[in-house]
N, C-alpha and C positions, 0 to 999 in steps of 0.2 A: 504494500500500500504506500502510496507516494502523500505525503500530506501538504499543501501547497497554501498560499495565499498572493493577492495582490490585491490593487486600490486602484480606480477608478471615480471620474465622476460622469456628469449627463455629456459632455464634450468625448470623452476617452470610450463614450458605452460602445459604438459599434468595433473598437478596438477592443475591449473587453470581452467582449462575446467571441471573439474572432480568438480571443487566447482560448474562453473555455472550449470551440470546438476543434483547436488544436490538438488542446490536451485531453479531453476526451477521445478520440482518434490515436494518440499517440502514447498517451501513458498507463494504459492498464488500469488498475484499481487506483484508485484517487480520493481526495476529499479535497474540495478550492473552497476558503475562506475569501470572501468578498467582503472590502471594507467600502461600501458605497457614500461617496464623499459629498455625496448633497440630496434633497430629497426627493427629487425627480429618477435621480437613477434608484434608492430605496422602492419610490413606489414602481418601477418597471420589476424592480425584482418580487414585489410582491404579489402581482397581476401575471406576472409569468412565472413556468418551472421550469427549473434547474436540474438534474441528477446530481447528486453528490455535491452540493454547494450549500453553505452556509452564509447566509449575509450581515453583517455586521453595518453597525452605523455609526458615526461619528463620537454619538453621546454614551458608545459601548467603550469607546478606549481613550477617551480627551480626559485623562487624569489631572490632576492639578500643575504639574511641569507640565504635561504637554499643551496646554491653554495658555501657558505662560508664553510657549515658542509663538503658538499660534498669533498672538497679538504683536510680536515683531518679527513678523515675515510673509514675505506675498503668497500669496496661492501658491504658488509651483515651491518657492521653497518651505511650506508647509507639508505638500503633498512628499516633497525627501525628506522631511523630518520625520514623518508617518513610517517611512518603507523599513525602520528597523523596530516604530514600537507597535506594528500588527504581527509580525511573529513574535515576539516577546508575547504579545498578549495572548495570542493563540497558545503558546507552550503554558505559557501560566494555567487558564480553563482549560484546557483540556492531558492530565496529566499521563494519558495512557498513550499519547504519543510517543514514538522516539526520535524524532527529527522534525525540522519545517524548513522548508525551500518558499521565498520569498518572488514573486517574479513580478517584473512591467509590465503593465498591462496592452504596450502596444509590440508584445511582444508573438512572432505567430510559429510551430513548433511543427517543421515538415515531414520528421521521419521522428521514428521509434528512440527515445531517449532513453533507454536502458545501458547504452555505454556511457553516458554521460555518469547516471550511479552507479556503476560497475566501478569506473573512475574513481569516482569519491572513495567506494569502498571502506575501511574502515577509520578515514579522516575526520575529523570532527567540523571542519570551516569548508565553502566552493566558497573562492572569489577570486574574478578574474581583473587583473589590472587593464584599464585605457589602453596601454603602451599608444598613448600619441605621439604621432613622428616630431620631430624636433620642431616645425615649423607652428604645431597645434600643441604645444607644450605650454602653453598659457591657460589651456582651456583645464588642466588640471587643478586650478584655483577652484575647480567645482567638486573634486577630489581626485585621488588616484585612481581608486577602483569605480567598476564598472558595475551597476548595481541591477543589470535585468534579469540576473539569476544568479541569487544565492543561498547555499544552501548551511543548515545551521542542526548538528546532532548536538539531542540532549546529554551532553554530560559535560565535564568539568571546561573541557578547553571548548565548546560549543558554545555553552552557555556564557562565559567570560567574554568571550571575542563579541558577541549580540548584544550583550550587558556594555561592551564598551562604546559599540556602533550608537545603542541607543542615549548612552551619556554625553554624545557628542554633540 
């Protein structure tokens, strides 16, 4: 069972949908945690079904830090403050998991992703660096890594590296 999440709002939905039927196609047994980021995309998900999808909504994970970010930072750099505390949240409820992979929602998955966790295997972090060429080395002021798929097992050095992502 692959346990997944990503974030979305009503702008990203037809990109959103376009992951889940990616990933339904391509990963086997699954569960996608959707953190629907305003209430337009909530009520599509509640008029519509889903297989294997849970949707979450803003007033399910805006803790008291993250309302704080929320108030100085635009949309977009809220929506990356978000992408490390919806799997944090996810591992928290739901404790019989053992992993969570985090993905972009305008992200679309052509072929069968079982070498990619075959890969990870018994790692506890997936993240892949930018490597921008020399001439786009400025655009890493946005950071190093590359945040459309990562993947985070529960245990010590899993939990550490997500706990860090998210204190940032």
């Amino acid at each position: 069972m692959k346990y997944l999440c990503t974030l979305f709002d009503f702008n990203y939905l037809p990109l959103g949908i376009s992951l889940y039927e990616s990933i339904r196609l391509h990963f086997g047994d699954f569960h996608l945690w959707v953190l629907a980021m305003d209430d337009k995309t909530c009520t599509f998900f509640k008029e519509n079904s889903f297989d294997h999808v849970t949707v979450l909504s803003l007033s399910d994970i805006e803790s008291e830090d993250v309302l704080v970010a929320k108030g100085n930072r635009t949309w977009q750099e809220y929506c990356w403050t978000l992408s490390p505390v919806l799997p944090s949240y996810v591992l928290a409820k739901n404790r019989g998991i053992d992993h969570i992979t985090y993905l972009d929602s305008d992200i679309y998955f052509f072929s069968d992703v079982e070498p990619v966790y075959n890969e990870i295997g018994k790692y506890s972090v997936m993240i892949i660096p930018h490597r921008f060429p020399d001439r786009l080395k400025y655009l890493e002021a946005n950071g190093i890594y590359n945040v459309q798929m990562v993947y985070f097992k529960r245990d010590e050095i899993g939990m550490k590296c997500l706990n860090r992502w998210r204190e940032q």
